[in-house]
C-alpha positions as CSV (number, residue, x, y, z in Angstrom):
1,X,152.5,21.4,125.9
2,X,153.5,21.4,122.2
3,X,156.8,20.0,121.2
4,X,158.7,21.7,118.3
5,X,161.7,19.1,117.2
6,X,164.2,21.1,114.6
7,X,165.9,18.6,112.5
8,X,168.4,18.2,109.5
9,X,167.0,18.6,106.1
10,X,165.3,21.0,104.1
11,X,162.7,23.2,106.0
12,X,160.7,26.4,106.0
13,X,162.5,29.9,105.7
14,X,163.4,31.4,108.7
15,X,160.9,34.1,109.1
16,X,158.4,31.8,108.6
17,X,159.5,29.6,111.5
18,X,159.5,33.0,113.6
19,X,155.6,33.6,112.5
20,X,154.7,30.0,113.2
21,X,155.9,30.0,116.6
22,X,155.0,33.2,117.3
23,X,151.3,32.1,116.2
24,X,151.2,29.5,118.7
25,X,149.9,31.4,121.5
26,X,151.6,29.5,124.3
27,X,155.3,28.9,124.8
28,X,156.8,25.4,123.2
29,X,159.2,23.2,124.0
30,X,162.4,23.3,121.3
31,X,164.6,20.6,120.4
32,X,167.3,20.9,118.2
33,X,168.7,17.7,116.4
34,X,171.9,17.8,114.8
35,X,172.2,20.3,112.4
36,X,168.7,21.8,113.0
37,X,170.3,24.1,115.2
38,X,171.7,25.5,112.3
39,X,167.7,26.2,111.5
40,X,166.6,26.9,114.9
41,X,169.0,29.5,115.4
42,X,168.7,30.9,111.9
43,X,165.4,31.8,113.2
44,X,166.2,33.7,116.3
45,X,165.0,30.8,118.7
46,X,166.9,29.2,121.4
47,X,166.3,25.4,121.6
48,X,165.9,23.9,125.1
49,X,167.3,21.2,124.1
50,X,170.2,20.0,121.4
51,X,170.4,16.3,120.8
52,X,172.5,14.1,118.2
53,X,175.5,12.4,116.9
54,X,176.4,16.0,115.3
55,X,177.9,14.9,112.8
56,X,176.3,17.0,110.0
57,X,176.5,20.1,112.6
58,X,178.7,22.1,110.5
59,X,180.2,24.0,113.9
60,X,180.4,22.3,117.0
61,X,181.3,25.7,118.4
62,X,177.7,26.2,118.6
63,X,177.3,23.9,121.0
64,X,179.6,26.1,123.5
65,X,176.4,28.7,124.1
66,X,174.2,26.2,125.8
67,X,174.3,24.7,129.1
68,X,176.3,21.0,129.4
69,X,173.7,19.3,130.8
70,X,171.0,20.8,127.9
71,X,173.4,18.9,125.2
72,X,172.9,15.5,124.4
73,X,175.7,14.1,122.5
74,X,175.7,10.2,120.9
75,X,177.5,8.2,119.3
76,X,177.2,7.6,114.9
77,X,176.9,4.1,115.6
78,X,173.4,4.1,117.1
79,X,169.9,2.2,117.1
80,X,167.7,5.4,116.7
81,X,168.4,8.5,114.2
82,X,168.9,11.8,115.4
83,X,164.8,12.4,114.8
84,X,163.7,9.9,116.5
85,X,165.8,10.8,119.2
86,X,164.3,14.1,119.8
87,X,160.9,12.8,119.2
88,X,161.5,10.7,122.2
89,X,162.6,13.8,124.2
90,X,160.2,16.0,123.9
91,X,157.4,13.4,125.2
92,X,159.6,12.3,127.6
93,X,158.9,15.7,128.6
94,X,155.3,15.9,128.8
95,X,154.6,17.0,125.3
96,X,151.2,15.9,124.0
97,X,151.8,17.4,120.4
98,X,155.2,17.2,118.8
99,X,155.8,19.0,115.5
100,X,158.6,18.6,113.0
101,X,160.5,21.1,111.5
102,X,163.1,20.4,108.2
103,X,163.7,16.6,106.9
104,X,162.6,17.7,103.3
105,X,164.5,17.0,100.2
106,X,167.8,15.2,100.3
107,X,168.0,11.6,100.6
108,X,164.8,9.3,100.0
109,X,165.5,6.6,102.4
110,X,165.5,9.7,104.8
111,X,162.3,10.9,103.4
112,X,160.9,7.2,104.5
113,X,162.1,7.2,107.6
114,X,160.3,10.2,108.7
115,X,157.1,9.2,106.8
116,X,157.6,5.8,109.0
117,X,157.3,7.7,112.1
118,X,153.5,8.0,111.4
119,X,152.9,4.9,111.7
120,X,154.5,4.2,114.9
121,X,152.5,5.3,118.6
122,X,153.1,7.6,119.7
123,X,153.6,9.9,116.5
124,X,154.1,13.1,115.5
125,X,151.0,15.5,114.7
126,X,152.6,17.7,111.9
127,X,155.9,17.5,109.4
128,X,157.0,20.9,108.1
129,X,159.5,21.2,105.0
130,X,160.9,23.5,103.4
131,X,157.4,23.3,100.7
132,X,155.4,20.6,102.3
133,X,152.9,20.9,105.5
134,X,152.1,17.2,105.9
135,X,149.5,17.0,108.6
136,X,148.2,13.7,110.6
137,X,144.9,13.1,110.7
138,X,142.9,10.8,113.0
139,X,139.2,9.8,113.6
140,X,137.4,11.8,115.3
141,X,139.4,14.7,114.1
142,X,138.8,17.2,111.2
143,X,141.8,18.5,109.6
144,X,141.0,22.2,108.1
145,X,143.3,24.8,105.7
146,X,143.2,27.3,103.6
147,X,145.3,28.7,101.3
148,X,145.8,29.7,97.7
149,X,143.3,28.3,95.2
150,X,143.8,25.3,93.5
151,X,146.3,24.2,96.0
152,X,147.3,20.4,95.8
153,X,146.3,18.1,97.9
154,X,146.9,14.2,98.8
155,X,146.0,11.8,101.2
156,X,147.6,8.1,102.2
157,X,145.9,5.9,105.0
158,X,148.4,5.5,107.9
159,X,147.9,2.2,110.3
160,X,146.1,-1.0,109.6
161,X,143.1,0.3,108.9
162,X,139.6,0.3,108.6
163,X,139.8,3.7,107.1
164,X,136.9,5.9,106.2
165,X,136.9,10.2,104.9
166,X,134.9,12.7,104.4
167,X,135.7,16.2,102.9
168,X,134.7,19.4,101.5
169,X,136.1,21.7,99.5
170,X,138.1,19.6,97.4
171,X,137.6,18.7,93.4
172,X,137.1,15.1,94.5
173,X,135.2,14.0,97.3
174,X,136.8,11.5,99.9
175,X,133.6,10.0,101.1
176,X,133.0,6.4,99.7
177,X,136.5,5.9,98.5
178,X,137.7,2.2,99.0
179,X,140.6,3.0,101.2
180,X,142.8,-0.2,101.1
181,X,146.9,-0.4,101.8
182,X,148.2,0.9,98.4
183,X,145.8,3.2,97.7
184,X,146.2,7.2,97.9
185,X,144.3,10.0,96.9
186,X,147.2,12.3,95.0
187,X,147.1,15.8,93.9
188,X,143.2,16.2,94.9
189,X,142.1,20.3,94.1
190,X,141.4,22.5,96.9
191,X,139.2,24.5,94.1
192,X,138.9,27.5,95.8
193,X,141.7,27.2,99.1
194,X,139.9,26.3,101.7
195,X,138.8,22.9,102.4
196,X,138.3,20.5,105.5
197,X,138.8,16.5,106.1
198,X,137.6,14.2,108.2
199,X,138.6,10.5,109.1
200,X,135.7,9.0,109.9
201,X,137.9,5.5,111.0
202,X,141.1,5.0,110.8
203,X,144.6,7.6,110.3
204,X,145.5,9.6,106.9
205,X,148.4,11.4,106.5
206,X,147.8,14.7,104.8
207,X,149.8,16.6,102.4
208,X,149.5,20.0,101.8
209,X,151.6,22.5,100.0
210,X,153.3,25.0,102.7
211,X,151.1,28.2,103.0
212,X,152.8,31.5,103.4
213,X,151.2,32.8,105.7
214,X,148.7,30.7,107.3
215,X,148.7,27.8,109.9
């Protein structure tokens, strides 16, 4: 089952949340954290589950239209943020894929906290924002997309490494880069909107400008 965790920050417009969902093919598993209800419900989608110290909910009211026990309230002063928290949740609950939706622009310490999450085991498979699809990749898998031409790309190695890539499509080949802690590959070319990556060893974390239709 794929998890879909809504959480505070910018994120996609609604309708596109309804088309990516709605694209899926198989029913997910919602959770709301804080004030990504707000987004969840903005929407039209009714999270399963609504998590946090809800303290940037703008009205608690909200809360009232879901079931007590389907409401996880905690306290400000906590070890884990409101993310992290419904990360947890959803594979808690069996989910083998957990997507994020929101957590762009606003703070950057923020911003790093979420990119941190990568890192960790498990990890999320996907970061939406409001103009960012940042995707993980990991060996043996192959990343593909397509979008407009001369889309942006960039890749960071994740983990501790060896890491090894190949691509096509793009302006500037991945294969035989030396990959090292440090190093990145920023704004890369998809030349004509389509290209595909590999990671050969090792985990990259792929950033890709949010499509408008396509996912």
């Amino acid at each position: 089952m794929r998890g879909i965790a809504f959480i505070g920050g910018d994120g996609p417009r609604p309708e596109f949340c309804r088309r990516l969902l709605g694209a899926l093919g198989a029913p997910a598993l919602i959770a709301a954290a804080d004030s990504g209800l707000e987004a969840a419900e903005a929407a039209g989608l009714r999270p399963d589950w609504v998590l946090g110290d809800m303290d940037s909910l703008g009205d608690l009211s909200r809360l009232d239209a879901y079931p007590p026990g389907r409401v996880l309230r905690y306290r400000a002063e906590k070890d884990c943020s409101d993310t992290e928290l419904a990360l947890r949740l959803l594979w808690e609950k069996g989910c083998g894929e957990v997507w994020l939706i929101g957590g762009g622009g606003g703070r950057l310490d923020h911003l790093l906290a979420i990119r941190a999450l990568f890192e960790r085991d498990p990890r999320p498979s996907r970061w939406i924002t409001a103009a960012e699809d940042v995707r993980h990749a990991a060996s043996p898998s192959r990343t593909r997309w397509s979008g407009p031409p001369g889309s942006l790309v960039s890749v960071f190695p994740l983990g501790a490494g060896p890491w090894e890539a190949e691509s096509a499509g793009l302006k500037w080949q991945l294969a035989g880069l030396p990959w090292d802690r440090g190093f990145f590959g920023l704004s890369n070319v998809a030349e004509n909107g389509r290209f595909s990556l590999r990671a050969r060893r090792g985990r990259f974390l792929v950033v890709l400008p949010l499509p408008a239709q396509d996912f």
